[in-house]
C-alpha positions in Angstrom: 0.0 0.0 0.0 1.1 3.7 -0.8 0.2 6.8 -0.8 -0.5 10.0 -3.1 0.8 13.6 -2.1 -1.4 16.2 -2.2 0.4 19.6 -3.3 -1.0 22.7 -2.0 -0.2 25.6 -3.9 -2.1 29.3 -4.8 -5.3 26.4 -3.9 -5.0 27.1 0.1 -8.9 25.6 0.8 -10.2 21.7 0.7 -13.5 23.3 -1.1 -14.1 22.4 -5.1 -10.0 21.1 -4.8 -10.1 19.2 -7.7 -6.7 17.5 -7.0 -7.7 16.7 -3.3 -10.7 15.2 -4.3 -8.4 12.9 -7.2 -6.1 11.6 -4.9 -8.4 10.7 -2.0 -10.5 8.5 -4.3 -7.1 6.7 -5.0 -6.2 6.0 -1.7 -4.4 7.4 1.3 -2.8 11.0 1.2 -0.4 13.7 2.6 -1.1 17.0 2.3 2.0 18.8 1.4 2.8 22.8 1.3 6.6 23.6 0.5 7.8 27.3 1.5 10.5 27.8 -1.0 12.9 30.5 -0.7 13.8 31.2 -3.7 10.3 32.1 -4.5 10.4 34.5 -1.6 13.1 36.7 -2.6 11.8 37.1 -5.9 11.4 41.0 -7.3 7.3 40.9 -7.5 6.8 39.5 -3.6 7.0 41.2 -0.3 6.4 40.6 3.0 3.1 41.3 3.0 2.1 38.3 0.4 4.1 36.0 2.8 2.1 36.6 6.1 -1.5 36.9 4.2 0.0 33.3 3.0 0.6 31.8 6.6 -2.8 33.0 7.5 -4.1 31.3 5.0 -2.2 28.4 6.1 -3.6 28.5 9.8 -6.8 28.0 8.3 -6.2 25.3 5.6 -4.1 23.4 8.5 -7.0 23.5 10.9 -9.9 22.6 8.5 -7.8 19.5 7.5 -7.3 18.9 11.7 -11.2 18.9 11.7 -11.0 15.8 9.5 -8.3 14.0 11.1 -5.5 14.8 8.7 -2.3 16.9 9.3 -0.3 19.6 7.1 3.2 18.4 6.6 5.0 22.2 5.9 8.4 22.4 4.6 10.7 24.7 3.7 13.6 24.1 0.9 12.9 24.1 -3.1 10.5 21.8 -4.7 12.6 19.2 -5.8 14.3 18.6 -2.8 11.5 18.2 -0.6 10.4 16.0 -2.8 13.1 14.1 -2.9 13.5 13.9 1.0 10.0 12.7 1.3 10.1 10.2 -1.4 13.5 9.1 -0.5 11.7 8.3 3.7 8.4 6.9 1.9 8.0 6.2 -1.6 4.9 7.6 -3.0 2.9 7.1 -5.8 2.0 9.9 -7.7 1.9 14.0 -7.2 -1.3 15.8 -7.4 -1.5 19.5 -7.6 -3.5 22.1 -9.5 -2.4 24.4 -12.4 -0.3 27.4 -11.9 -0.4 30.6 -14.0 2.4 32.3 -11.7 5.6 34.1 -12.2 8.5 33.1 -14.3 10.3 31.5 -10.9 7.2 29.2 -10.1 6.9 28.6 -14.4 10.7 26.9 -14.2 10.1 25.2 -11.1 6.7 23.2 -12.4 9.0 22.3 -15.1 11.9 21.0 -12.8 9.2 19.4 -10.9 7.7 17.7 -14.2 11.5 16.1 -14.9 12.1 15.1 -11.2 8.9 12.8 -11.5 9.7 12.0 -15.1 12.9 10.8 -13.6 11.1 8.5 -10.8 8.7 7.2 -12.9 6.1 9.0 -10.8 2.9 10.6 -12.5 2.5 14.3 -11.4 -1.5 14.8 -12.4 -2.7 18.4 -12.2 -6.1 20.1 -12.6 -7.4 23.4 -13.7 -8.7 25.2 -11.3 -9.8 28.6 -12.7 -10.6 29.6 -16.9 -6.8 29.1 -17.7 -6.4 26.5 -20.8 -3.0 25.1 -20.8 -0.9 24.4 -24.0 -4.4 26.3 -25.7 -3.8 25.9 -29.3 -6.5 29.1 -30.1 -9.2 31.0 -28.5 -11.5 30.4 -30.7 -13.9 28.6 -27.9 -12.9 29.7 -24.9 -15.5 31.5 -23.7 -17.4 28.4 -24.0 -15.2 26.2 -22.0 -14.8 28.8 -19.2 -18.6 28.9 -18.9 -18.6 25.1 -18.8 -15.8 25.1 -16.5 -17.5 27.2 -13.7 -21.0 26.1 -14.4 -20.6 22.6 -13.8 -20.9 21.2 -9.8 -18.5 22.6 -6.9 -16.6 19.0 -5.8 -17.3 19.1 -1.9 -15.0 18.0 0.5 -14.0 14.1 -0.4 -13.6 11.6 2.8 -10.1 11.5 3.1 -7.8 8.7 4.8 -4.2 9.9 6.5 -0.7 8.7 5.5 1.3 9.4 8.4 3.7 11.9 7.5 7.5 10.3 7.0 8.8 13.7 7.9 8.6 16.5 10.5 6.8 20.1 9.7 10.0 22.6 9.3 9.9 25.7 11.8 8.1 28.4 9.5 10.7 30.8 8.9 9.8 34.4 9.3 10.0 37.2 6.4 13.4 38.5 7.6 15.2 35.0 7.3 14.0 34.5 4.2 15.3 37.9 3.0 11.5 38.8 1.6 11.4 42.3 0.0 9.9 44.4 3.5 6.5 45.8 3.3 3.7 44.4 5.1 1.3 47.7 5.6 -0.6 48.3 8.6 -4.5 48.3 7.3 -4.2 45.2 4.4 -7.2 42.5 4.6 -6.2 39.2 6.5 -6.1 35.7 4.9 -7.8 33.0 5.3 -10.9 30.7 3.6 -13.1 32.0 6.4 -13.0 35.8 5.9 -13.1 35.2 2.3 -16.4 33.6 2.8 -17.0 36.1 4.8 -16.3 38.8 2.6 -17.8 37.2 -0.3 -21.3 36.8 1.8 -20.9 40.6 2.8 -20.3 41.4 -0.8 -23.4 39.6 -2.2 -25.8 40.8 0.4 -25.4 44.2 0.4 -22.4 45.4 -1.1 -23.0 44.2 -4.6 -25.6 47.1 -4.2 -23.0 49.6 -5.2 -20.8 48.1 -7.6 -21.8 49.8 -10.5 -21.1 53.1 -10.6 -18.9 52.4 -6.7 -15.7 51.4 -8.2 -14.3 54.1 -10.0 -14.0 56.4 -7.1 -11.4 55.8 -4.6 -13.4 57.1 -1.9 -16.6 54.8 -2.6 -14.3 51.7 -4.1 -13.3 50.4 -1.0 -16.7 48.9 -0.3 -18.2 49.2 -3.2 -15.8 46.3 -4.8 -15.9 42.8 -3.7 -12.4 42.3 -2.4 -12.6 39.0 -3.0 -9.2 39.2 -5.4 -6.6 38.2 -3.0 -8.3 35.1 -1.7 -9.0 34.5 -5.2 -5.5 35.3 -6.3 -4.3 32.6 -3.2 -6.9 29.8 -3.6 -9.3 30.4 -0.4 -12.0 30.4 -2.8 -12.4 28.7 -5.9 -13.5 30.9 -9.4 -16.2 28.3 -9.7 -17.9 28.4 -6.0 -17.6 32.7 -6.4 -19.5 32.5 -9.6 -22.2 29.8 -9.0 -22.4 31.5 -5.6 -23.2 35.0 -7.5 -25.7 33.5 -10.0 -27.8 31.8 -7.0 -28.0 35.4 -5.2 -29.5 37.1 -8.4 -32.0 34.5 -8.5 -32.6 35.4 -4.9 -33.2 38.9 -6.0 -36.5 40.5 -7.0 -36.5 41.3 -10.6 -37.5 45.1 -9.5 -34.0 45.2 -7.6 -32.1 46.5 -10.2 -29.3 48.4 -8.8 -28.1 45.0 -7.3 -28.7 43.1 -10.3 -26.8 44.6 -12.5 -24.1 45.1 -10.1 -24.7 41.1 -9.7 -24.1 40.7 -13.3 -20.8 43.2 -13.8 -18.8 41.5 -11.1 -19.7 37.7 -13.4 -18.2 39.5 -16.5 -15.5 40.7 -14.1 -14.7 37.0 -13.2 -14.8 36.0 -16.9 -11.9 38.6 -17.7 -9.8 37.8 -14.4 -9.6 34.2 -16.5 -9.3 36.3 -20.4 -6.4 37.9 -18.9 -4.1 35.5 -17.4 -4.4 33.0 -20.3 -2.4 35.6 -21.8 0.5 35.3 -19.9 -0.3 31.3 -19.4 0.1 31.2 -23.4 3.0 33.6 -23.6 5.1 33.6 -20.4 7.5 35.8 -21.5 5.1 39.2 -21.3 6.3 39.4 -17.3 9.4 41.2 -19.1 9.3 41.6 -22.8 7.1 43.5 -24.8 3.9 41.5 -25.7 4.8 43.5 -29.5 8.1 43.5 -30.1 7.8 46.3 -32.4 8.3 48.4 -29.4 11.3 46.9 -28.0 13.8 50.0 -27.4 10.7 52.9 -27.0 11.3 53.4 -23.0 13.6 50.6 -22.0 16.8 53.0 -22.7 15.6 55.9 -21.2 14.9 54.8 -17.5 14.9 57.7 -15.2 15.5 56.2 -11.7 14.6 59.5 -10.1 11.6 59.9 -11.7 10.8 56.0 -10.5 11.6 56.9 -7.1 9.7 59.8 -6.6 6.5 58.0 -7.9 6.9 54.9 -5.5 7.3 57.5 -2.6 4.5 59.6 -3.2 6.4 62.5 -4.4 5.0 63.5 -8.1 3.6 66.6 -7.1 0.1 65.2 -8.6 -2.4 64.8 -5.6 -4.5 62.1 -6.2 -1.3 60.3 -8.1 0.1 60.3 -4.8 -2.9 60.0 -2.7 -3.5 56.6 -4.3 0.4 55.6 -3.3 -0.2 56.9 0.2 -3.0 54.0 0.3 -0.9 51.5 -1.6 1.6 51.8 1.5 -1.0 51.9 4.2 -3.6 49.2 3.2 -2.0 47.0 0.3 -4.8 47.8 -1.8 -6.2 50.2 -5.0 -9.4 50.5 -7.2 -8.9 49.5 -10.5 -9.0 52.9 -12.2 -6.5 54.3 -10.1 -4.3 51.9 -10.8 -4.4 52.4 -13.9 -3.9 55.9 -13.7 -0.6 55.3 -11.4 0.5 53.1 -14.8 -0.7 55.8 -17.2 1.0 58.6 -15.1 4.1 56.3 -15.5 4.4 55.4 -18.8 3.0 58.6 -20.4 3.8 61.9 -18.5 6.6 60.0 -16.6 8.0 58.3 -19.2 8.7 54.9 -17.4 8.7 51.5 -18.4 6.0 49.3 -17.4 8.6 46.7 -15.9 10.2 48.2 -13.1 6.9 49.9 -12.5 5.4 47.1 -12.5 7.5 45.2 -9.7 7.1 47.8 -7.2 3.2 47.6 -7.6 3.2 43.7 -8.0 5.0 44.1 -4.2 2.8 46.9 -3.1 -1.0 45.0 -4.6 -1.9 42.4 -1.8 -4.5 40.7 -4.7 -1.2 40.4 -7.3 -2.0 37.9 -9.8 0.9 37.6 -12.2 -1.2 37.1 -15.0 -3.7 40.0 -15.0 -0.8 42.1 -13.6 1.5 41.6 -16.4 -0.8 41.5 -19.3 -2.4 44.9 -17.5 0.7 46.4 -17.1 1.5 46.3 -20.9 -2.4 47.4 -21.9 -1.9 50.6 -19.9 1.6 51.7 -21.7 0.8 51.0 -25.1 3.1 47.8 -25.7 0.6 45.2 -26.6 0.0 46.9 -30.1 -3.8 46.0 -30.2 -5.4 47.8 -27.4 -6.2 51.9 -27.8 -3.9 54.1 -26.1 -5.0 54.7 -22.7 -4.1 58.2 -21.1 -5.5 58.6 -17.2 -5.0 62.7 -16.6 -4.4 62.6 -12.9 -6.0 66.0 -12.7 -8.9 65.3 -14.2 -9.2 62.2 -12.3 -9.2 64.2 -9.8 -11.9 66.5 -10.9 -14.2 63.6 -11.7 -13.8 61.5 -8.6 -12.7 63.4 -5.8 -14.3 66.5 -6.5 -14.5 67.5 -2.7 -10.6 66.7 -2.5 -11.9 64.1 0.6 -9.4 61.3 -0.5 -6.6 63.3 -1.0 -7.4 65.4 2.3 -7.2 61.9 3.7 -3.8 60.6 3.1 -1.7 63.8 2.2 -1.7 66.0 5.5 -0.5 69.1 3.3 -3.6 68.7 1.2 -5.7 69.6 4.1 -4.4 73.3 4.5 -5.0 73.8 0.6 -7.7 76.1 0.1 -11.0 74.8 -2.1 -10.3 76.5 -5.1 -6.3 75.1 -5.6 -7.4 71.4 -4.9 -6.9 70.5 -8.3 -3.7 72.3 -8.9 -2.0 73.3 -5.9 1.4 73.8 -7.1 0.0 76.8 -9.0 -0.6 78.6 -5.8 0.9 81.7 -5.4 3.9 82.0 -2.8 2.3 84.2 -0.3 -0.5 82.4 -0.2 1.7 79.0 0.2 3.1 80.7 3.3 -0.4 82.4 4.9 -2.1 78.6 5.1 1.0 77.1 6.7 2.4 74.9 3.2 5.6 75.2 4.6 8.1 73.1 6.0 6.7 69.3 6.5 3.9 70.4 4.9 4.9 72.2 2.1 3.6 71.2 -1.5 5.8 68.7 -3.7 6.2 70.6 -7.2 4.8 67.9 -10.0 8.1 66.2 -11.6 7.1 67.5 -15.3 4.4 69.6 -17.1 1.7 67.1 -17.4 0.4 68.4 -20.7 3.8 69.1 -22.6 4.6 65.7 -20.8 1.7 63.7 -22.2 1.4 65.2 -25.4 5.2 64.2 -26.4 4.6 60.8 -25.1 1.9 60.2 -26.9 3.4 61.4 -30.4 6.4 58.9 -29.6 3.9 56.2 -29.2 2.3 56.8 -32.2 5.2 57.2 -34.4 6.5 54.0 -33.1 2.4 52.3 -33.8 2.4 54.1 -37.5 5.6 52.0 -38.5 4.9 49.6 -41.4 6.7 46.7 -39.4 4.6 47.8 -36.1 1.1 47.8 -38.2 2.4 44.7 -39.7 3.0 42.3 -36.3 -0.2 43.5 -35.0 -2.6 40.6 -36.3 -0.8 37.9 -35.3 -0.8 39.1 -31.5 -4.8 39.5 -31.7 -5.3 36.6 -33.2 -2.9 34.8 -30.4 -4.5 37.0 -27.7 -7.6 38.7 -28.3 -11.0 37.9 -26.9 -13.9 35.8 -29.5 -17.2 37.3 -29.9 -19.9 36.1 -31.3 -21.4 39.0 -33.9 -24.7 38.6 -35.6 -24.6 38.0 -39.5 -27.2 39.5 -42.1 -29.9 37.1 -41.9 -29.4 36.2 -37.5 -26.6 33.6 -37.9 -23.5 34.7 -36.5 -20.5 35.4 -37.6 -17.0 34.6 -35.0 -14.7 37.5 -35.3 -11.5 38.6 -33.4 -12.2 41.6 -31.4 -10.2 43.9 -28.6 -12.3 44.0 -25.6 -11.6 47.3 -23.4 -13.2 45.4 -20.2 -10.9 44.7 -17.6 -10.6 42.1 -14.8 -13.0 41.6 -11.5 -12.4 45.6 -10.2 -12.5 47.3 -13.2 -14.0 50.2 -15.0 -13.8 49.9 -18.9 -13.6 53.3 -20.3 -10.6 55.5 -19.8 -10.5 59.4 -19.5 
């Protein structure tokens, strides 16, 4: 007799765990969750991903306890632990759902697929979310994601123990493991059960103000679900959020529309959480080349590391750009548009290229999901070469969603002595007035880093004389064809007619039209 391990990876829950479920009708199992270090110290994780992980942990740990099974944790790489625990009891095979992650976790599953190659062993994985692996075209995949997460939520599966051939390792905390340090004071904890309870809070009430609650960063915070980082760790499964959704709108009454149609936003959300990451499932290499490679060279040799550094500390001189990062460092969190608009403001005004920018926000976003962060990332600075140019003006954004200058009168102090009528543009404020409402000193006003129109305007005419080249114009088919959504058009006549389309909807907290 033998025994399967279960591998626990982003899938932290025993709910609709297609792999658990696998394995236990095979037999006994060990449940298995390997802290590797080398993951830890990569560029795109901090601290804060780490400890919203070992939360997650406590719970998964004590919902197996409940069933009379244990969590073997250990710390090393992949294929060592593996190695150890084969080499103290031979197993016989490795179960384990799919991964979409970063380029580190990418070259490990494919270490870990030659270490079991190598021992004979079968390593049987699962989909657990929209992704398609080795998808040879997209023509379809709506329809398989709407099979996917329509079909039944796999309960919990009786499960017999293998005793465990190996002690749990001491958990190591963030500073041994030399994680990247930023853990902020106000980010949402981990765990299945206050994602369940967030996503129960969401559909009874919250949903309510979805549409038309998540553009603003002052109504955002409970008007969207937050249900992405215990999506983006496994606490919930895609499938159990979505069926969960569509059996509260059959709850509602047909005259409740508001909640309805918020309802029905946040499903189309969940369908473009899964459009986006097969991107960078298909295509790996997006994390840090240009999905186009037409504009290789257009910002990559022109990094300014001062410019970077003021906009990771808050220092542009734009209010609501560094409102939004004053957040970002106090709660791990940020509406979709204004994330955007810190990308826009980088790429465009600032210049910057969407990698390092991206890395600091991949460590600063609790919810990071590698592959709606990357494929994001590139849509907002103009580098996929199918996707409209999308310029947020931090000004008007202002204008248009703070208008009282509340949020920005929350996390800038200075912001607070500003009078009504410079909110918008305070570094125009003349010097004796600067000096009669106290701007001085700790509190005097950060001087934007360029002219934002000058700024934009030049950066977009360098985008556009790059997208106008015949080679540019040329490449651009093959990536939509590779990467852009299907959609069913009507034909003369009511059949249809399946045609290749950009979609300008964005993932789970989005807003689809930029300013």
């Amino acid at each position: 007799m033998s025994y399967g391990v279960v591998w626990f990876k982003r899938d932290l829950r025993l709910h609709d765990h297609a792999a658990l479920c696998a394995a236990s009708a095979q037999g006994p199992l060990l449940c298995l969750y390997i802290i590797e270090p080398q993951l830890w110290q990569q560029a795109d994780l901090s601290s804060q991903h780490y400890r919203f992980l070992l939360e997650c942990l406590h719970d998964l740990r004590q919902s197996l306890q409940q069933r009379g099974m244990t969590l073997l944790v250990k710390v090393g790489e992949a294929c060592t632990v593996l190695e150890q625990l084969y080499q103290a009891s031979p197993f016989r095979a490795l179960y384990a759902h799919e991964e979409t992650g970063n380029h580190f976790t990418f070259q490990r599953d494919l270490a870990v697929a030659r270490w079991c190659r190598t021992h004979g062993l079968p390593w049987q994985e699962y989909r657990q979310s929209g992704v398609i692996r080795r998808l040879a075209s997209r023509d379809g995949w709506a329809a398989r994601w709407e099979q996917l997460v329509s079909a039944p939520c796999l309960p919990v599966p009786p499960m017999q123990a293998w005793p465990a051939p190996l002690a749990s390792d001491t958990t190591p905390s963030p500073e041994q493991l030399g994680i990247y340090p930023f853990d902020p004071p106000q980010r949402q904890r981990g765990g299945r059960r206050r994602a369940i309870a967030v996503l129960q809070d969401f559909l009874a009430t919250r949903s309510a103000h979805y549409r038309g609650g998540i553009s603003s960063p002052l109504s955002a915070p409970s008007a969207c679900s937050r249900l992405s980082p215990y999506l983006a760790m496994g606490c919930l499964s895609l499938r159990e959020i979505v069926q969960s959704t569509r059996r509260r709108l059959t709850q509602l009454p047909a005259e409740n529309t508001r909640q309805r149609k918020g309802l029905q936003a946040f499903i189309s959300r969940l369908h473009w959480h899964c459009h986006f990451m097969q991107k960078l499932e298909s295509e790996p290499a997006i994390e840090w080349r240009n999905l186009h490679p037409g504009y290789d060279g257009l910002r990559e040799e022109e990094i300014d590391a001062a410019r970077l550094q003021a906009l990771m500390d808050g220092r542009t001189g734009w209010p609501l750009v560094d409102a939004c990062v004053a957040m970002l460092q106090h709660t791990g969190w940020l509406n979709f548009r204004m994330r955007a608009m810190l990308v826009s403001v980088a790429a465009y005004p600032l210049w910057l290229h969407w990698r390092p920018v991206g890395l600091w926000l991949a460590r600063c976003f609790l919810d990071y999901e590698p592959g709606i962060h990357w494929s994001q990332l590139q849509m907002q600075a103009g580098t996929t070469g199918i996707n409209t140019t999308r310029v947020y003006n931090p000004v008007k954004q202002a204008m248009d969603h703070d208008p009282q200058g509340r949020f920005v009168r929350q996390w800038l102090p200075a912001m607070r002595r500003v009078p009504d009528s410079w909110l918008f543009q305070p570094w125009k404020m003349p010097d004796d007035l600067c000096r009669q409402h106290g701007l001085e000193g700790e509190y005097a006003l950060v001087q934007p880093l360029v002219e934002l129109e000058s700024a934009t305007r030049l950066a977009r005419q360098r985008l556009h004389a790059r997208r106008n080249e015949q080679g540019v114009r040329a490449g651009k088919q093959a990536i939509l064809h590779k990467h852009g959504s299907r959609k069913q058009l009507p034909r003369a006549g009511g059949t249809a007619k399946a045609v290749t389309t950009v979609q300008l909807a964005l993932p789970l907290e989005a807003e689809p039209a930029p300013d």
